[in-house]
TORTOR-843035 format. One record per residue (C-alpha): y, x, z. Coordinates in steps of 0.2 Angstrom, whole numbers, plus 5000, padded with zeros to 4 digits. Example, Ala and Ser with C-alpha at 12.3 -4.5 7.8 and 13.67 -1.06 7.14 Angstrom:
BEGIN
+------+------+------+
!    v !    u !    w !
+------+------+------+
! 4978 ! 5062 ! 5039 !
! 4995 ! 5068 ! 5036 !
+------+------+------+
***
This chain:
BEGIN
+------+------+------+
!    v !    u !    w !
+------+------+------+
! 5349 ! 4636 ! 6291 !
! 5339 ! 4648 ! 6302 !
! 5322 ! 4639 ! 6307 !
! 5319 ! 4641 ! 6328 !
! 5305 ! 4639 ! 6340 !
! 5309 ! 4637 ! 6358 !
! 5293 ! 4639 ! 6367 !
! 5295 ! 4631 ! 6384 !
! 5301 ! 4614 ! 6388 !
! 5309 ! 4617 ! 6404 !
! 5327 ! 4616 ! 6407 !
! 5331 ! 4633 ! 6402 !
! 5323 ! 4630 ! 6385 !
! 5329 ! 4612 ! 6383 !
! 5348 ! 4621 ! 6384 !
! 5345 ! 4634 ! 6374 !
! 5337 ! 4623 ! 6361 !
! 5350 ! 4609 ! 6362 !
! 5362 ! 4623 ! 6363 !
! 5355 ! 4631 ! 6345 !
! 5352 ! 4614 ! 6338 !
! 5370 ! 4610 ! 6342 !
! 5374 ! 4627 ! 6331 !
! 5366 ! 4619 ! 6315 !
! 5351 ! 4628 ! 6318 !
! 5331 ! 4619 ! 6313 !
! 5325 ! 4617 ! 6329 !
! 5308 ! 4615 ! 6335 !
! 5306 ! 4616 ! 6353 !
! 5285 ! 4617 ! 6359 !
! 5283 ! 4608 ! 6378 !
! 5269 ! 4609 ! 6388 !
! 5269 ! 4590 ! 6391 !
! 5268 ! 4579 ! 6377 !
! 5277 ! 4566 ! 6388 !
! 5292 ! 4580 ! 6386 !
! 5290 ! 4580 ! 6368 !
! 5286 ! 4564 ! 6364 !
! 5304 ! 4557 ! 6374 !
! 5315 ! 4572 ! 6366 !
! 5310 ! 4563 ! 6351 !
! 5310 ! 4544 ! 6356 !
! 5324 ! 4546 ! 6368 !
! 5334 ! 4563 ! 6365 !
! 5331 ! 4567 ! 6384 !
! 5320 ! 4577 ! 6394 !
! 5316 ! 4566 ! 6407 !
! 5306 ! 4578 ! 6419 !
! 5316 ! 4596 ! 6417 !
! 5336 ! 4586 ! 6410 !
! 5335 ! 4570 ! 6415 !
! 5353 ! 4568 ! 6415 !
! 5357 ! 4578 ! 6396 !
! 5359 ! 4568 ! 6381 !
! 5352 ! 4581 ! 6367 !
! 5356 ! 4584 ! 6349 !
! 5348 ! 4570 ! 6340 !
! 5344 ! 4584 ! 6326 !
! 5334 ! 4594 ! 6339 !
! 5314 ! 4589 ! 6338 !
! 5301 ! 4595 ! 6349 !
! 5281 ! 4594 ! 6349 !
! 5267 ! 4600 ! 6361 !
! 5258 ! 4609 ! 6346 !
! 5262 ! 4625 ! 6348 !
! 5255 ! 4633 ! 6333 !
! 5266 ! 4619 ! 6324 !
! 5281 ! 4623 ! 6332 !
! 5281 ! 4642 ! 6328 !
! 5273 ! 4642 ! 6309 !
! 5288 ! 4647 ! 6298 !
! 5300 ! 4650 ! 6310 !
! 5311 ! 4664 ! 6308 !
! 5316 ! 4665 ! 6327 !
! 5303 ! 4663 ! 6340 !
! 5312 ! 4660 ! 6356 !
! 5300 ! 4665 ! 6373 !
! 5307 ! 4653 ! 6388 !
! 5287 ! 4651 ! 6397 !
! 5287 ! 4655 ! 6415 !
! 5283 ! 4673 ! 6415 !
! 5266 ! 4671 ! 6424 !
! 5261 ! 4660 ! 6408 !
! 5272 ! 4670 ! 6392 !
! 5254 ! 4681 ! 6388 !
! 5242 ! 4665 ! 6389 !
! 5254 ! 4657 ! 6377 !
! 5259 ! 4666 ! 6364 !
! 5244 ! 4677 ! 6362 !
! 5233 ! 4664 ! 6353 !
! 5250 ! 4658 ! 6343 !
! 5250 ! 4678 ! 6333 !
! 5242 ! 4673 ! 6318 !
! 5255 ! 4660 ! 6314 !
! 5270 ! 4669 ! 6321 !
! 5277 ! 4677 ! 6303 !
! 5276 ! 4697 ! 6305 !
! 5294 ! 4696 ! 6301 !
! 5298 ! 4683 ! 6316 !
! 5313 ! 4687 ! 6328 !
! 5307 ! 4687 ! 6346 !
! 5320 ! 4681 ! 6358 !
! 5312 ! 4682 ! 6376 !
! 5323 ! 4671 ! 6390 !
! 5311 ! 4672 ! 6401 !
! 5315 ! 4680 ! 6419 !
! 5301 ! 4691 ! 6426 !
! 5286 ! 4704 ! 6428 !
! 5269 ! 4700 ! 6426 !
! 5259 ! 4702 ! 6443 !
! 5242 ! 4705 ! 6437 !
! 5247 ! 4720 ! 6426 !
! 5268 ! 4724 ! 6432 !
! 5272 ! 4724 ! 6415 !
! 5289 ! 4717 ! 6410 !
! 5289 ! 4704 ! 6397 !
! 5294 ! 4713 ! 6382 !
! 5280 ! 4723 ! 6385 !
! 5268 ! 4707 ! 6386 !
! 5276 ! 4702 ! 6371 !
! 5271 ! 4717 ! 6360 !
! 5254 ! 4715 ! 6366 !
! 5254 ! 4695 ! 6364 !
! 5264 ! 4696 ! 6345 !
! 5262 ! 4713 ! 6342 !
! 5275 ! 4720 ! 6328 !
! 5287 ! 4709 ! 6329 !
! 5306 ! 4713 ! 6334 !
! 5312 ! 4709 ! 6351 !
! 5328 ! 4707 ! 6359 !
! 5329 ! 4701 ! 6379 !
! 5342 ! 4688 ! 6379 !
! 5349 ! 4690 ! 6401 !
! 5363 ! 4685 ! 6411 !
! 5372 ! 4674 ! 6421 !
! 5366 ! 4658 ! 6415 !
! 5364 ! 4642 ! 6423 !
! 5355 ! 4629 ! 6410 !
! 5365 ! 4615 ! 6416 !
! 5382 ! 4624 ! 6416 !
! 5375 ! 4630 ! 6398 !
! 5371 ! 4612 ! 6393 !
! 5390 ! 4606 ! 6400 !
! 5398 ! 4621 ! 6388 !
! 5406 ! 4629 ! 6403 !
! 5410 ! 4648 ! 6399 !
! 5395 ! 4658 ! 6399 !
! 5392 ! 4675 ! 6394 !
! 5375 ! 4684 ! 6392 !
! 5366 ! 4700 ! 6384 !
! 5355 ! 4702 ! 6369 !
! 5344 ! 4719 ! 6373 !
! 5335 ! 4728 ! 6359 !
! 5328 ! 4744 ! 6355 !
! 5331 ! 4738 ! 6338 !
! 5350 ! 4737 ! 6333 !
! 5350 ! 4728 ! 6321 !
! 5337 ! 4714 ! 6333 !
! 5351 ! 4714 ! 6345 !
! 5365 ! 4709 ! 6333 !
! 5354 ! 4696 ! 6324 !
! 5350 ! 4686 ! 6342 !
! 5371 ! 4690 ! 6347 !
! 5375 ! 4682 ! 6330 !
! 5363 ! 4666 ! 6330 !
! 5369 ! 4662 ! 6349 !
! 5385 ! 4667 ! 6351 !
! 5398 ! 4652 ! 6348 !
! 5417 ! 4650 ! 6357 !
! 5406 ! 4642 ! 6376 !
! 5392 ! 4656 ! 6375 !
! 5396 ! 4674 ! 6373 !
! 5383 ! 4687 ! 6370 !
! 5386 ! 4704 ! 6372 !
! 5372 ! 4718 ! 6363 !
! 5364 ! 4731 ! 6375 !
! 5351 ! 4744 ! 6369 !
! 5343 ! 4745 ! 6387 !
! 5327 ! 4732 ! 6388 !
! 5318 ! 4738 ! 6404 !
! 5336 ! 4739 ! 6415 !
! 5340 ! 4720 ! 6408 !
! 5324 ! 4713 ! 6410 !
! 5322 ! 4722 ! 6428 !
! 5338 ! 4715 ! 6432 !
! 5336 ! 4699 ! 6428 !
! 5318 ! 4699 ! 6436 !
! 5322 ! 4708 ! 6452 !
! 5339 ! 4699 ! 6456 !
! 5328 ! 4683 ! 6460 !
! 5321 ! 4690 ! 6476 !
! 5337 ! 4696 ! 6482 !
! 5341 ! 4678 ! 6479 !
! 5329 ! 4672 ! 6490 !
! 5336 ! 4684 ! 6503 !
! 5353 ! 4678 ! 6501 !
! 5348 ! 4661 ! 6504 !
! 5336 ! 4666 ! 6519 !
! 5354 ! 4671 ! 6527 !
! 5361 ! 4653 ! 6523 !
! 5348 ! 4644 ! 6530 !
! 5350 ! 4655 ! 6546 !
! 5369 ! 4648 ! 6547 !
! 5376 ! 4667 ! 6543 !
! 5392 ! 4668 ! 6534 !
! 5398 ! 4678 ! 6521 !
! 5398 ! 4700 ! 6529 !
! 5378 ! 4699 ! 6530 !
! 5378 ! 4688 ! 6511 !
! 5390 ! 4702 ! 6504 !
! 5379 ! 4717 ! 6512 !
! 5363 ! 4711 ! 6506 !
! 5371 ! 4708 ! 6487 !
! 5377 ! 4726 ! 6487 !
! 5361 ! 4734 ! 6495 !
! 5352 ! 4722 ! 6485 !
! 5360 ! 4729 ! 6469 !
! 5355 ! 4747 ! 6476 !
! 5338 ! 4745 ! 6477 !
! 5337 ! 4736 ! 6461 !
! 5346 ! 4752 ! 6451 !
! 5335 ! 4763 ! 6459 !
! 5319 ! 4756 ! 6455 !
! 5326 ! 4752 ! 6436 !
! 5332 ! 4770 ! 6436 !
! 5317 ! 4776 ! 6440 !
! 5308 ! 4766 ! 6427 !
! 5319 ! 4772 ! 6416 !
! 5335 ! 4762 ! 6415 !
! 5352 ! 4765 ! 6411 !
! 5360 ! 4763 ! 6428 !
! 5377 ! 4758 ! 6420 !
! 5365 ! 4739 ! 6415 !
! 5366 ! 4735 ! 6434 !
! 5386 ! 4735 ! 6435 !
! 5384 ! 4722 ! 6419 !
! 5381 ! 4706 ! 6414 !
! 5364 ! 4707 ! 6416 !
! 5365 ! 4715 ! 6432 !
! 5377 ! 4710 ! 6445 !
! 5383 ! 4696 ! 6435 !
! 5367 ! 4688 ! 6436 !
! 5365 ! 4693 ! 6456 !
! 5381 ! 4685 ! 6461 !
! 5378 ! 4671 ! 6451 !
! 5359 ! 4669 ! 6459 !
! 5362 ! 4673 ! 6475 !
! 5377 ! 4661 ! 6478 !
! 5376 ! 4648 ! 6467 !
! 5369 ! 4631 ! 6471 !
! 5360 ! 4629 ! 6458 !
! 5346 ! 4644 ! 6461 !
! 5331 ! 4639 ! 6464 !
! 5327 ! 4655 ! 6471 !
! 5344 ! 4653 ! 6485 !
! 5336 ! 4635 ! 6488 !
! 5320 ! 4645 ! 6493 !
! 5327 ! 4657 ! 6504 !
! 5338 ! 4642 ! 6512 !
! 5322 ! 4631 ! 6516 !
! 5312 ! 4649 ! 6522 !
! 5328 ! 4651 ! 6537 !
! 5326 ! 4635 ! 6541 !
! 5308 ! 4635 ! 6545 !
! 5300 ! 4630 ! 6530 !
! 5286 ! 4640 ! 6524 !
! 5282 ! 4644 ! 6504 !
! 5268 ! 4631 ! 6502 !
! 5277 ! 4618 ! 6511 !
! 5293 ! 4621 ! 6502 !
! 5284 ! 4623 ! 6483 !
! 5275 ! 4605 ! 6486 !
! 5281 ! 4593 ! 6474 !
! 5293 ! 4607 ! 6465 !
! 5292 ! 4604 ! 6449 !
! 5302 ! 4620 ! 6442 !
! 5295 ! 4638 ! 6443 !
! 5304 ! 4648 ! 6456 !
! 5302 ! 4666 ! 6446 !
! 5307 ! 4674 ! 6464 !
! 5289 ! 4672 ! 6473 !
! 5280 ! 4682 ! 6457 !
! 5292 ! 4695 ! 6456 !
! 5292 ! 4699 ! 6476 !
! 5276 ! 4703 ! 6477 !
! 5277 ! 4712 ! 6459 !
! 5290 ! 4724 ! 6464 !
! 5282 ! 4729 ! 6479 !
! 5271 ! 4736 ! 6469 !
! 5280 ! 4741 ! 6457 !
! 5291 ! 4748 ! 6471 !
! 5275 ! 4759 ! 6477 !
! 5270 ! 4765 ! 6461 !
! 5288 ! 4773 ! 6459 !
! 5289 ! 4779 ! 6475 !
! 5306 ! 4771 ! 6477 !
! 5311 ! 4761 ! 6493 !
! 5317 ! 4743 ! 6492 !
! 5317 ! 4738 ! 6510 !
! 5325 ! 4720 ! 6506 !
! 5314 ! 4716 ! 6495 !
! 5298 ! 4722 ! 6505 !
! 5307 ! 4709 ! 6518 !
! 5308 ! 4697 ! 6507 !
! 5288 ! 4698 ! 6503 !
! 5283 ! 4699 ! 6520 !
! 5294 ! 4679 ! 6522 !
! 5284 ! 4676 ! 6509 !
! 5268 ! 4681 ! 6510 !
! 5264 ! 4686 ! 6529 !
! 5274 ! 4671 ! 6538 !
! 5286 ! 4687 ! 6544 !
! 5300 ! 4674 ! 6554 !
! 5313 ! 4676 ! 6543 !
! 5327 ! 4681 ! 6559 !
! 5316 ! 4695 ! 6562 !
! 5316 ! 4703 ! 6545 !
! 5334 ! 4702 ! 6545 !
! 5333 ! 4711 ! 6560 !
! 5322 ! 4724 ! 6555 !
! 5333 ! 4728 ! 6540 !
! 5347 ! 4729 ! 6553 !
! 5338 ! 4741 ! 6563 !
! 5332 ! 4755 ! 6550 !
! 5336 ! 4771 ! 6551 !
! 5353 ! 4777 ! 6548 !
! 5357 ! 4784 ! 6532 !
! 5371 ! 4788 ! 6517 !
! 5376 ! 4772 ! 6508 !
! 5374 ! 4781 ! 6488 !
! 5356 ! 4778 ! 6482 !
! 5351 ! 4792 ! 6474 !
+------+------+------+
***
């Protein structure tokens, strides 16, 4: 039976934890609140991020994370991404050398643009690492509705490992070598998420949704090219799977941001009393940056920052986007 910690009690890390225990996996899931913990065990619920899921009995959980990672084989990374350095850099003298690093978690560090493979080997250094991406919503994941995903590793035999312990017949898990193009994908689709709900909120129908989706996808493969990507990732899974499913799905957090920013919300009114991370606001002002650094353009997303972060009316920057100059459609 392969020993598992999931790091990160949210409801991505409650699925995938109720997901492998429900697979006959030992699994130790670490939250932040020991509320969390201490009702996953009492109750078998997670009353602040899955309220309505009844987990696996078999599935325990603790708010020791030192505990919940010592002799582990798999150490599953599902920390908001802003947070994955601070907590698993103190955890590397207990993480066994040998220990399977699965990261699910969606995004780029702000303070240094690094992606989270890269804050991982700095955090646990050594270790193996596969990127587990995808279209993937926890609650869809936790019903056992069809969902297909990808395990990235530089490290073939990593990749096949993670495919191996999470595929079962509701969750299908293909293996890619390309870690930076399915970690920028799945990073970089949030913010055009937040765009696509920005449209929504405006009343627009589906021609601007579908343009911004496809330019969306443009920019992202240029940046991720840039960086060093395989461009074919962003026709995948990982790529415009996860778009469509982030951009027009109801239960994106990062749609339901764009949604309340067209209707006149601002950010901080709109993030008071959220409980969950909405992965989005980082990653905007991230890939701006990174954007910079590459010398690549990504005009949505520089939109999409300026909504943000400048109080830009939301109307206007969709005009603006409208009103650039004219060019060829291919992004190269």
């Amino acid at each position: 039976m392969t020993a598992v910690a999931v790091i990160g009690g949210g409801s991505w890390g409650t699925a995938l934890a109720n997901h492998l225990a429900r697979k006959r996996c030992d699994v130790l899931l670490w939250a932040y609140e020991p509320e969390v913990a201490e009702a996953i065990n009492r109750e078998h619920r997670n009353p602040l991020y899955a309220p309505e899921d009844r987990l696996e009995s078999a599935l325990r959980a603790t708010s020791d994370a030192a505990a919940a990672v010592t002799g582990r084989d798999v150490i599953v990374s599902v920390s908001p991404s802003q947070l994955v350095r601070r907590v698993l850099t103190p955890l590397a003298a207990v993480v066994h050398p040998s220990a399977l690093v699965v990261g699910a978690s969606k995004g780029i560090e702000t303070e240094t643009l690094k992606t989270m493979s890269q804050v991982v080997e700095e955090a646990l250094p050594g270790r193996p690492y596969v990127a587990l991406s995808g279209p993937s919503f926890a609650e869809e994941v936790e019903q056992r509705q069809p969902t297909a995903v990808v395990a990235a590793s530089r490290d073939a035999a990593a990749a096949t490992r993670a495919q191996q312990l999470f595929s079962d017949p509701a969750f299908r898990v293909y293996t890619s070598s390309d870690v930076i193009g399915t970690e920028l994908a799945g990073s970089l689709k949030n913010v055009i998420a937040i765009a696509a709900g920005m449209l929504d909120g405006l009343g627009l129908g589906h021609n601007p949704r579908a343009a911004v989706i496809t330019r969306g996808l443009a920019e992202i493969t240029r940046l991720g090219v840039a960086l060093g990507a395989d461009p074919h990732t962003f026709a995948g899974l990982a790529g415009v799977g996860d778009l469509v499913l982030t951009t027009c799905g109801s239960l994106s957090r990062n749609r339901s941001l764009g949604v309340a920013l067209g209707r006149g919300q601002t950010l901080a009114h709109y993030q008071t009393g959220q409980r969950g991370v909405i992965e989005g606001v980082d990653t905007a002002r991230a890939a701006v940056r990174m954007a910079e650094r590459a010398g690549v353009e990504m005009p949505i997303t520089a939109k999409v920052a300026e909504c943000l972060f400048e109080a830009k009316p939301v109307r206007q920057a969709m005009a603006e986007l409208m009103e650039r100059t004219l060019k060829p459609e291919l992004w190269t």
